[in-house]
N, C-alpha and C positions, 0 to 999 in steps of 0.2 A: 182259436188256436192258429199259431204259424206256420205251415208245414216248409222245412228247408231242406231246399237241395243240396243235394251233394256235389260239394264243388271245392276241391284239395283242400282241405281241414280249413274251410275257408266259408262263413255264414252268409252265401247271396241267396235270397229266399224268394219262393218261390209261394204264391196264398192260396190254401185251401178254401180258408173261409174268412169272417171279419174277424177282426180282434175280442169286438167286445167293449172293447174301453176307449172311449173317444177322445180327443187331445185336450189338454187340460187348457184351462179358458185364460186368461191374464188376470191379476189380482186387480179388483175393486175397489175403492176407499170406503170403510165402515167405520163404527164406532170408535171413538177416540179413545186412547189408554194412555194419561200421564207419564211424563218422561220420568217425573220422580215418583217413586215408591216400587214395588215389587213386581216382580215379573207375574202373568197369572200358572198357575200350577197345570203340570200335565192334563190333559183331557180322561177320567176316568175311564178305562174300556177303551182305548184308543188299539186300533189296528191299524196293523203297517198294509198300506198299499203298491201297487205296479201302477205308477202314473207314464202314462203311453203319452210319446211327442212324436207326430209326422213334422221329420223338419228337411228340405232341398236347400241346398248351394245353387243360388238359380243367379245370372249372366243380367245385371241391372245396368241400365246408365243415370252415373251418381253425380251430381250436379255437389261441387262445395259449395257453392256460391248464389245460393237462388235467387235470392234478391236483390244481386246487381248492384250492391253498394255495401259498406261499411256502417252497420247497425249500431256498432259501439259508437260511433260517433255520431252519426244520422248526417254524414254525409258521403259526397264519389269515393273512391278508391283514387289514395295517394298515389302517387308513380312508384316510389318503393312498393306498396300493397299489390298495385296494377302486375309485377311481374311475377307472381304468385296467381292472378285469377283470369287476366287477359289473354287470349289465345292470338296469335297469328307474328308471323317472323319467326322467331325463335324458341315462341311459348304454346304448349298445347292447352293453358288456358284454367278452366275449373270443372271441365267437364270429361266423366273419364267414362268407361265400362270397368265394372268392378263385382265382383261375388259377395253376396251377401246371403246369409241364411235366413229362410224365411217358414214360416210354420204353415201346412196344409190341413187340413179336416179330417181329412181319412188315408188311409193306403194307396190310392187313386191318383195324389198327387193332381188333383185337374182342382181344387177349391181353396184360393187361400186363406187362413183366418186374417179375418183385417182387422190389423191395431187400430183399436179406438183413438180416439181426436184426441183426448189426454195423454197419451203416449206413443204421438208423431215426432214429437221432441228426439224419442229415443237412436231417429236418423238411421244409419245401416248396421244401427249391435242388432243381430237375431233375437227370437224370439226369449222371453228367461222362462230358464227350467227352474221347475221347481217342487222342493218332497221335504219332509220331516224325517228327521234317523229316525230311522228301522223302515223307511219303503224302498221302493227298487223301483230306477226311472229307466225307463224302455227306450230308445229312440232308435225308429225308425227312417235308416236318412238316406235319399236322393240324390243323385250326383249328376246335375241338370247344367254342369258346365263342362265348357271345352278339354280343362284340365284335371289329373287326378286330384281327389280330395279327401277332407277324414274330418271327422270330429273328434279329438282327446280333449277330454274333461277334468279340470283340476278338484283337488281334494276327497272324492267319493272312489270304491273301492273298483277296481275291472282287474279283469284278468285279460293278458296279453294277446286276445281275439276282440278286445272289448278297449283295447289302451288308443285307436286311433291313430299311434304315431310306430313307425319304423324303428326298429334296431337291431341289432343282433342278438340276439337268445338262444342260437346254436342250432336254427332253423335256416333251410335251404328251399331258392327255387320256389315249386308251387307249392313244396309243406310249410313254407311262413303266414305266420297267424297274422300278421302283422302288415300286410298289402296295404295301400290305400285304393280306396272306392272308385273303380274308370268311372268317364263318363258313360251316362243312363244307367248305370247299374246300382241297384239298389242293397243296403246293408241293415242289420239288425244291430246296434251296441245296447249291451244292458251293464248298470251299475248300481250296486247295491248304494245306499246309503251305512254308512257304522257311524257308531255316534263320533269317531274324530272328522268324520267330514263337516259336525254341527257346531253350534255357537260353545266356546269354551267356557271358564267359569267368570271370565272377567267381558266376557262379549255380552252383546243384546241377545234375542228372542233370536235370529236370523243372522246367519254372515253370509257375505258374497265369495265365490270363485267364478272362474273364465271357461270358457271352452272356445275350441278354435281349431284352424285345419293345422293339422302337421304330419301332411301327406310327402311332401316332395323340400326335397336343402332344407331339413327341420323346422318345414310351416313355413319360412320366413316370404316366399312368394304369396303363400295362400292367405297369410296374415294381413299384408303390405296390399292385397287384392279386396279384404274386407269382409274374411271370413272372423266374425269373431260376435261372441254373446255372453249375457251372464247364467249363475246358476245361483240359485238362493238355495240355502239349507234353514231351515229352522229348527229348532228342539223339539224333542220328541213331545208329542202330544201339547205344543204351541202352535198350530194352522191349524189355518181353515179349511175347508175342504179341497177348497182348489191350491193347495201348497204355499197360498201367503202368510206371513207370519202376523197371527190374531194380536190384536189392537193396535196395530201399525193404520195410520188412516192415509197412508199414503209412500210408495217407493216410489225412489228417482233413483235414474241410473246416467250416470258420464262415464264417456269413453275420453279420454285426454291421450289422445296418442298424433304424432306424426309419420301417418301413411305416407311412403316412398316410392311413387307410380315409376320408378324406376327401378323398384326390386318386386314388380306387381309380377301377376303371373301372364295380365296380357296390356306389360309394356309394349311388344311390337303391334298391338293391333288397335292400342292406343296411337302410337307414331305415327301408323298408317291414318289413321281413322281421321284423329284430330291436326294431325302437323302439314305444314305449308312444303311445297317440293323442295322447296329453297333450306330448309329446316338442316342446323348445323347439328348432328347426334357428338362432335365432339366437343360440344361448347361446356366448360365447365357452369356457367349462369343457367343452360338448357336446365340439367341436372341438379341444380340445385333450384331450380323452380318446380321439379317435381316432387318435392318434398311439404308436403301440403298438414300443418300443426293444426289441428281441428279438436272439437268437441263433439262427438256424435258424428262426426264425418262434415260437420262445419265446421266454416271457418269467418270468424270477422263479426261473430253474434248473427249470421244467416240460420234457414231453419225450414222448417217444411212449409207447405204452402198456407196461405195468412198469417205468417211471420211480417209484423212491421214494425216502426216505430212506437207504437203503443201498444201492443202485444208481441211478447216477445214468444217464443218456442215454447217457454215451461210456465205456469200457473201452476203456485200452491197458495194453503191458505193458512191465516194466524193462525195461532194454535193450536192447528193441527197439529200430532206427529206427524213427521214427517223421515222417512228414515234414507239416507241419502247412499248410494253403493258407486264409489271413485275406481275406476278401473284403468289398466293403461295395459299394453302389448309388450312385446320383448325387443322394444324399439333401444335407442342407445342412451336414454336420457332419462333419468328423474323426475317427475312432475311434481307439483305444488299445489293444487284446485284451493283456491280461496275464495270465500263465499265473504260478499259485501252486504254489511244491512243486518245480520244476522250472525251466530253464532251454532256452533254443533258440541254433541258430545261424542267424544271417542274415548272407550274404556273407562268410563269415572275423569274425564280430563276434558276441557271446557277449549273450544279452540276455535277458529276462522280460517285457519291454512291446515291440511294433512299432508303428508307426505306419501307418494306413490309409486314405488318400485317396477321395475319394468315384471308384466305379468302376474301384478297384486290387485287386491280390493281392496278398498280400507270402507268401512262401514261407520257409519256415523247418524246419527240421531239429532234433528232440528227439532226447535217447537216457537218457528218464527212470531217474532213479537212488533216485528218494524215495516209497515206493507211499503211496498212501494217498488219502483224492477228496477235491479243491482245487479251488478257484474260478476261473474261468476268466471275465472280464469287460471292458468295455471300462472304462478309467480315468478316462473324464470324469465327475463327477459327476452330472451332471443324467441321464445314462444310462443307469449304474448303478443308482439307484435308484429309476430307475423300471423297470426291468424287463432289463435288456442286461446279464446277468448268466447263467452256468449251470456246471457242476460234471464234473469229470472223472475219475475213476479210474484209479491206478496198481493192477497187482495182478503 
């Protein structure tokens, strides 16, 4: 049990004892289930659970750029590319402090769970939540940076102590439900699952939504800072124990967003941090290099560490399912994610390009036929080459 104090109609809590239920683990790859033929049927006796997540907002430094060169090409960085990832003069470079949410073990927040090697790729999206309609996911969250923060979760059910984001509801002062989380202070949100948060009639096993901060100017610092994760739903009595959707043998997740370390929440201590004294704050070229087109918080097919030329960030394999969840923020642009070498399906419709609304998923199903590592990027121009580009692996 939780025990919460009392604090103006406001849930900062306060622990009597442990939970009881531990953070749920990251999905696995099992057994394969064919892309064609039928979905498998509910799980007989299936009961809805409370899957509990310890997740912080914790103060990282985010490198876009790890590998020091242009992977799509496997060679330096062009001088157009260079003013995008080189620091000094004018440019602060590819190296930022940024928030990112990260998932812990316990209430403790001292242990963090480490994403396995298969899912270093995923870069700075948090941890994914994830529950079948009819559970209720708990998240217990941390606010381990300078500034306030929140978590709002799209598509599953909260009531407006549980919504994460600010507004008016006729609530004043310290009776607003609706606060974001100071720094060190810790918050309870719970959301039920109802089955509109799940896959519809013409969806797969699983669909994706976001969740992200929209504590302060409607998220858009917190977002632009690198608050942002997925949440998978699957149908009811279709997971596995640990909330992945049963015969998937494998989820990918892209972020195709352009971060604005200009509308981050710590623009000035980036300025400070990374810029030269000399550093003009009114250069239009300054500003529009902080505008950084990534995948996963990369940029240029770069990646976590032993990203190279022959291995690139993601490894999947033939044949596998493979179920792919396309995500982007409430940035000002439409993405494109087009997958080379292979093909997806979306809703009954066979395709290579989706299309990706600012603050959508789109959910898609591979079952790659062609190995080999292919480029995987968004299709608009101006995005592509500047960085929202990165490379996959059939093997």
């Amino acid at each position: 049990m939780i025990a919460k104090s009392v604090h103006p109609r406001r849930r900062v809590i306060g622990w009597a004892a442990a939970l009881g239920v531990g953070a749920v683990a990251a999905a696995s790859p099992v057994a394969f289930r064919g892309e064609a033929g039928p979905s498998p049927g509910p799980k007989p006796g299936h009961r809805p659970v409370t899957r509990v997540y310890y997740i912080a907002a914790d103060t990282v430094t985010w490198d876009y750029a790890r590998q020091c060169r242009n992977l799509v090409t496997g060679k330096p960085f062009t001088a157009m590319e260079e003013r995008l990832v080189s620091q000094g003069g004018n440019l602060l470079g590819s190296v930022f402090e940024k928030a990112i949410y990260r998932q812990y073990t316990d209430k403790t927040f001292r242990k963090l769970v480490c994403r396995p090697k298969h899912e270093e790729y995923m870069g700075l999206l948090g941890p994914v939540i994830r529950a079948e309609v009819g559970d209720t996911i708990q998240v217990v969250f941390r606010n381990n940076t300078p500034f306030p923060a929140s978590i709002h979760p799209h598509g599953v059910f909260y009531t407006k102590e549980n919504e994460g984001a600010p507004g008016n509801n006729g609530s004043w002062g310290n009776d607003r439900l609706d606060r974001p989380v100071e720094p060190g202070e810790t918050y309870v949100y719970t959301w039920p699952v109802p089955e509109r948060a799940g896959p519809g009639p013409d969806d797969p096993s699983s669909v994706g939504w976001l969740y992200h901060d929209h504590s302060m100017d409607m998220g858009v610092p917190g977002m632009h800072a690198g608050m942002v994760g997925p949440i998978v739903i699957s149908r009811r009595g279709q997971a596995r124990a640990d909330g992945s959707p049963a015969g998937v043998d494998r989820e990918v997740f892209a972020l195709f967003n352009e971060f604005d370390e200009g509308l981050s929440s710590y623009r000035e201590r980036n300025i400070e941090r990374f810029g030269d004294e000399d550093l003009d704050a009114s250069s239009e070229a300054f500003w529009s290099a902080l505008r950084k087109p990534s995948v996963n918080g990369y940029m240029f097919a770069n990646g976590p560490e032993g990203t190279t030329d022959t291995h690139p960030a993601l490894t999947i394999r033939k044949g596998e399912l493979t179920r792919w969840y396309s995500l982007t923020l409430g940035e000002r642009d439409v993405h494109s994610p087009h997958w080379h070498g292979n093909t997806v399906a979306v809703r009954g419709h066979r395709a290579d390009v989706v299309s990706v609304l600012p603050a959508t998923v789109v959910t898609a199903d591979m079952r790659a036929d062609d190995p080999g590592i292919w480029l995987f990027h968004c299709h608009v121009d101006r995005h592509m080459m500047n960085g929202m580009i990165t490379r996959y692996q059939v093997v």
